[in-house]
C-alpha positions in Angstrom: -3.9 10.1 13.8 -4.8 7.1 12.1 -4.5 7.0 8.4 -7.2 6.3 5.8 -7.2 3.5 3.8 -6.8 6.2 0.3 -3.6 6.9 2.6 -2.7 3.6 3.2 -3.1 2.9 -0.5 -0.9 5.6 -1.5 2.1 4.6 1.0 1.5 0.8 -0.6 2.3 2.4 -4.2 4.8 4.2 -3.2 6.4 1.8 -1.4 5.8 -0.5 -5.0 7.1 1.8 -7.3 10.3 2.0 -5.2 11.2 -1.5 -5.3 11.4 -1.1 -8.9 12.5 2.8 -9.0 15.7 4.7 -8.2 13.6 7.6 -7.7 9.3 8.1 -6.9 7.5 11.3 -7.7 3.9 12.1 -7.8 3.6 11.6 -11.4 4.7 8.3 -10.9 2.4 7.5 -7.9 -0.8 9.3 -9.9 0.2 7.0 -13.2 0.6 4.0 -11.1 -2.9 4.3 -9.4 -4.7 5.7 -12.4 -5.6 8.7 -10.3 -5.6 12.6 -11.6 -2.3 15.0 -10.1 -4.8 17.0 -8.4 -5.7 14.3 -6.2 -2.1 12.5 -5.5 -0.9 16.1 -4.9 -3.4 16.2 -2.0 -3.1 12.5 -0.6 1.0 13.6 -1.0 0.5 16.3 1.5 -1.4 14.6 4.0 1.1 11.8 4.1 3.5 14.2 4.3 2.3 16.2 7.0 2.1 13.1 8.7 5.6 12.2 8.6 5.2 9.3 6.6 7.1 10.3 3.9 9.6 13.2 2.9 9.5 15.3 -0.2 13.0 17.1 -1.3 13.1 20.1 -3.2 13.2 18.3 -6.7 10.1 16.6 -5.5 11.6 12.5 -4.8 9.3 10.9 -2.2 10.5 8.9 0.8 9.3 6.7 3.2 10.0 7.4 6.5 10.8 4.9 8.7 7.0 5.2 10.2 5.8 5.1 6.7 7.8 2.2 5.3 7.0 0.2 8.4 2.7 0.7 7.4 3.8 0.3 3.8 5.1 -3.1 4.1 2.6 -4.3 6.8 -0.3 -2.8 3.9 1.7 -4.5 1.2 2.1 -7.9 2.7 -1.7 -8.1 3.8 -2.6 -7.3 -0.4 0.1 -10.3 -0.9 -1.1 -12.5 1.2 -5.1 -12.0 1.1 -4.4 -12.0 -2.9 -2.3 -15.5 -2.5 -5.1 -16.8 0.1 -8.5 -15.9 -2.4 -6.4 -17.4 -5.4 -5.5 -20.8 -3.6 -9.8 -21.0 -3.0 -10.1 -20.4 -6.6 -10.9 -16.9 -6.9 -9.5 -16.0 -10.5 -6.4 -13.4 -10.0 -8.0 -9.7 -11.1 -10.7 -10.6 -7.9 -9.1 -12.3 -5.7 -6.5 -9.1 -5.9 -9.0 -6.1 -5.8 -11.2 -7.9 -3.0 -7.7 -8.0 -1.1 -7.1 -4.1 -1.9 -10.6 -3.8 -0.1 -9.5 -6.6 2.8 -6.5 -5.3 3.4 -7.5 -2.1 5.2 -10.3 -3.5 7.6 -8.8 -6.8 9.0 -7.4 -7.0 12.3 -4.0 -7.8 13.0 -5.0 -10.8 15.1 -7.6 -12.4 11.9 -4.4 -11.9 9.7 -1.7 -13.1 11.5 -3.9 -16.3 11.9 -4.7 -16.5 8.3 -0.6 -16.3 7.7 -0.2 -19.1 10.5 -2.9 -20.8 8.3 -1.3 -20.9 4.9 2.2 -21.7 6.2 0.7 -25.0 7.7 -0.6 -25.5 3.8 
């Protein structure tokens, strides 16, 4: 099944907050996105369900290998579409929230030419 981008958004944040944290809970992931418990609890058990990530009993999330592989691909395309809008001028707080949007939509083949792009920059 594919996933959603409010999926896709949660395995980017989760995949965030572990570069900076020994452990990622929910109440980290619903702080991080500014979204209620209720709602991260949910998104949580979809991803879950999925196999994208693992809960333990004391509730640490982890990536799977599935969902650290869509993580990073989802967290490079908000990098680079970010880097790309700022480099035309786009001030930083639109250039990164149009790339949240972006980042969900465009196809692997109009992104990997926009990377090829840049590095020739």
């Amino acid at each position: 099944m594919a996933l959603k981008p409010s999926g896709e958004m949660y395995l980017e944040s989760i995949y965030v907050l572990s570069k900076t944290k020994s452990f990622v809970r929910s109440i980290d992931v619903a702080e991080y996105m500014n979204y209620s418990k209720p709602s991260v609890s949910r998104g949580v058990g979809i991803l879950k369900r999925e196999k994208y990530i693992t809960v333990d009993n004391d509730g640490y999330i982890s990536l799977t290998e599935e969902g650290l592989l869509l993580a990073k691909k989802i967290y490079e395309r908000h990098t680079v579409l970010s880097k790309a809008f700022m480099m035309l001028g786009v001030d930083e707080k639109t250039a990164t929230e149009d790339a949240c949007k972006i980042e969900h939509v465009i196809s692997d083949k109009s992104f990997e030419a926009l990377k090829k792009h840049m590095g020739s920059i």
